[in-house]
N, C-alpha and C positions, 0 to 999 in steps of 0.2 A: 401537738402531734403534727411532722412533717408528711408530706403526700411527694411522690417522686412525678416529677412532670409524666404523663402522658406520654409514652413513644409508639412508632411501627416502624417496619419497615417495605421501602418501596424501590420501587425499578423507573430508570430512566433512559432513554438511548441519547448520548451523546458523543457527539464526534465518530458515529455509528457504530458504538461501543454500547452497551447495555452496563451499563450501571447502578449495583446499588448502593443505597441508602438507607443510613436509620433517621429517620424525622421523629425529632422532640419536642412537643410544643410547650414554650414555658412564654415567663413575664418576659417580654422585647418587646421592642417598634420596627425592629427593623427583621429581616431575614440572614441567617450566618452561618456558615459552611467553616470545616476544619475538617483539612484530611489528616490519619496519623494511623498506627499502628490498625487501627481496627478498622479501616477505611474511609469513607466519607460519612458524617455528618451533619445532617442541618438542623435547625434549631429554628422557629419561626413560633409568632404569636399564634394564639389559639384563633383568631378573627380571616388570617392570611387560606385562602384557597388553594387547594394540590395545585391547581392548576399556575397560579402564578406562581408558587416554591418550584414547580418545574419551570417557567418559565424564566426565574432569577439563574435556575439551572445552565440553564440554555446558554444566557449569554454570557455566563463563565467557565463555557465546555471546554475550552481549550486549558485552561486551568488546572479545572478539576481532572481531567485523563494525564495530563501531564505530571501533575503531583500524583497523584495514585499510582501512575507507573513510577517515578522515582524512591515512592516507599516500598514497592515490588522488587525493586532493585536492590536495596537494601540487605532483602531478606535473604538470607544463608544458611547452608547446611550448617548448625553450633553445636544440633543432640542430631545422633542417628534415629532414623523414620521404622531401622531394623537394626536393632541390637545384634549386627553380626562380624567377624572378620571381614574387612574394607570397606565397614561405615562409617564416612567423615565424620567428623568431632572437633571442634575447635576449643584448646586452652591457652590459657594465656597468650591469646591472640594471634594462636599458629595453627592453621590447618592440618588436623591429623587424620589416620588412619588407625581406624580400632583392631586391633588384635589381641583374639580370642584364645584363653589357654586351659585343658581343665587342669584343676590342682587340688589337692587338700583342703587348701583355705586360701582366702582372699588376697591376693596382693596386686595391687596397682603402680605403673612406672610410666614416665612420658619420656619419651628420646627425641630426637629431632623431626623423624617422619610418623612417628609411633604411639598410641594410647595403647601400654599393651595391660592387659587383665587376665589376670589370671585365677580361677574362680572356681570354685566346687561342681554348680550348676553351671558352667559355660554353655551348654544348650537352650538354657530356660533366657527368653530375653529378660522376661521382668526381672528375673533377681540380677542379672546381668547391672541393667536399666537401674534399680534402687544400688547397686553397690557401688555401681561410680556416681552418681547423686550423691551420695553420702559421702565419697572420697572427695568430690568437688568440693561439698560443706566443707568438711575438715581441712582442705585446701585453704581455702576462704578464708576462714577465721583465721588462721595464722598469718593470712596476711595482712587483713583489715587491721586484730588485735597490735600486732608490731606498730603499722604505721600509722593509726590514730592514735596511739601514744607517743609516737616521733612529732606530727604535727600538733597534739597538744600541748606537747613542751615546749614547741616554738612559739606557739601563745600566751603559753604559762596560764593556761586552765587546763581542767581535769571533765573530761565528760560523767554524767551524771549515770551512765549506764552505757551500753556496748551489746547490739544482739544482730544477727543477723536475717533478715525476712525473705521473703520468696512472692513480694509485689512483682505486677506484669506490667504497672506504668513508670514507677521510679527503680532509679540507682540507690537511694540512700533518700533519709530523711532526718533531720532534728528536731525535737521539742520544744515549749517553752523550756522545760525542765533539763533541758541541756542531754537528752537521752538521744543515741545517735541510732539505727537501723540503717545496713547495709545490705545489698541485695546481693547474695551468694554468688550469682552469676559473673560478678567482678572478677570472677579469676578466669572467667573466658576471654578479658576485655587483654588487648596489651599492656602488660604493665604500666606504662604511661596514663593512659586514660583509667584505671584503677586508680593510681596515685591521683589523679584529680578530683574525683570524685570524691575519694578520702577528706583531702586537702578542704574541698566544698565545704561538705557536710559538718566538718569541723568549724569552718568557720564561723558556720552560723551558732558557732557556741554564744561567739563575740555579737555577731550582728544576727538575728534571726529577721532578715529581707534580703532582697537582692539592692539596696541601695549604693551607691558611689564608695559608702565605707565597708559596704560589707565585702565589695572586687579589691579593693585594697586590701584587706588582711588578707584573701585569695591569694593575692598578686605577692604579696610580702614570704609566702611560703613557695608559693608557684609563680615565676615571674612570666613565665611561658603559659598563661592557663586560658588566653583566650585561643591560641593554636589548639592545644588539647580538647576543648570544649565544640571547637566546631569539629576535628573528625569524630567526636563520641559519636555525634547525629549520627554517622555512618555504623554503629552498631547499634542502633536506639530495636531493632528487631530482633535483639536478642533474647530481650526482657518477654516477647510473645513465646519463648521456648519454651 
């Protein structure tokens, strides 16, 4: 039976910014900080005092406020906060404007400046809110299904299974067993950066690590993939939607 390390969380002012923290105490020697979607981080032996994990703090204040505000940066209107007419929405990596229509029954369409919906309950946000989540879904798979069969043929393997999940730290994942999970949200991402991700995932049919052979089968399907890979970081705050 595993035990989940110990956490809290706590407050620190640096760079005369108040700060928080979750502290995890697990097996280490040393003290270690990671900022990313959920903020900062520290992780420090069970032995180590508050007092010094703030003081390790201290003299990486400029750091830690620095990287905290560029993950702040990041983050973007992708789902409206109000399911209403002229709430932003981003698909396929275009900033739109939701427009509300009532109707009979469901239909959804994107134009250039536009998500427009049109919907029974156009008043109600939730059903509003679950009807294009499910149109996104249905989105989604039609894209993933297509082009992880285009880039499995360029491998000449067959993945083992094909599903899509609704994880808040990854894009995509493979198994040993060759099963692929893609995260629906892909079709908020620019087409480009979806087809990366595709491409990835795939790979690891061939190679399941990030070794030297596993960027070459990447690179053999996407020869552009370390370009694609570093603006993904610039949507990594979507997967918190």
């Amino acid at each position: 039976m595993t035990h989940a390390a110990p956490c809290s969380t706590r407050r620190v002012t640096l760079c005369g910014q108040a700060v928080e923290y979750r502290l995890v105490r697990a097996r280490r020697r040393s003290i270690g900080m990671e900022v990313d979607l959920d903020g900062l981080t520290v992780r420090a032996p069970r032995w180590v005092g508050v007092r010094e994990i703030d003081g390790a703090l201290a003299e990486r204040a400029a750091w830690i406020v620095r990287t905290l505000g560029e993950w702040r940066g990041r983050r973007r209107e992708v789902m409206p906060r109000r399911w209403e007419s002229g709430a932003p929405i981003v698909y396929r990596g275009e900033a739109l404007t939701l427009e509300l229509h009532a109707a009979r029954s469901l239909a959804i369409a994107a134009d250039l400046f536009h998500l427009v919906v049109r919907h029974p309950r156009a008043d109600d946000e939730k059903e509003v809110a679950d009807g294009v989540r499910r149109w996104f879904r249905e989105q989604a798979w039609a894209l993933v299904a297509t082009r992880v069969a285009a880039y499995a043929a360029r491998i000449d393997r067959t993945p083992a299974g094909l599903r899509l999940s609704n994880a808040r730290g990854e894009w995509g994942s493979c198994n040993a067993r060759g099963e692929i999970r893609l995260n629906w949200r892909l079709v908020q991402l620019p087409p480009q950066l979806a087809e990366y991700v595709v491409a990835h995932e795939v790979a690891h049919i061939v190679e399941l690590n990030h070794s030297r052979r596993f960027w070459t089968v990447v690179g053999a399907m996407l020869p552009d993939y370390a370009v694609r890979r570093r603006e993904l970081d610039d949507w990594t705050a979507l997967l918190a939607a």
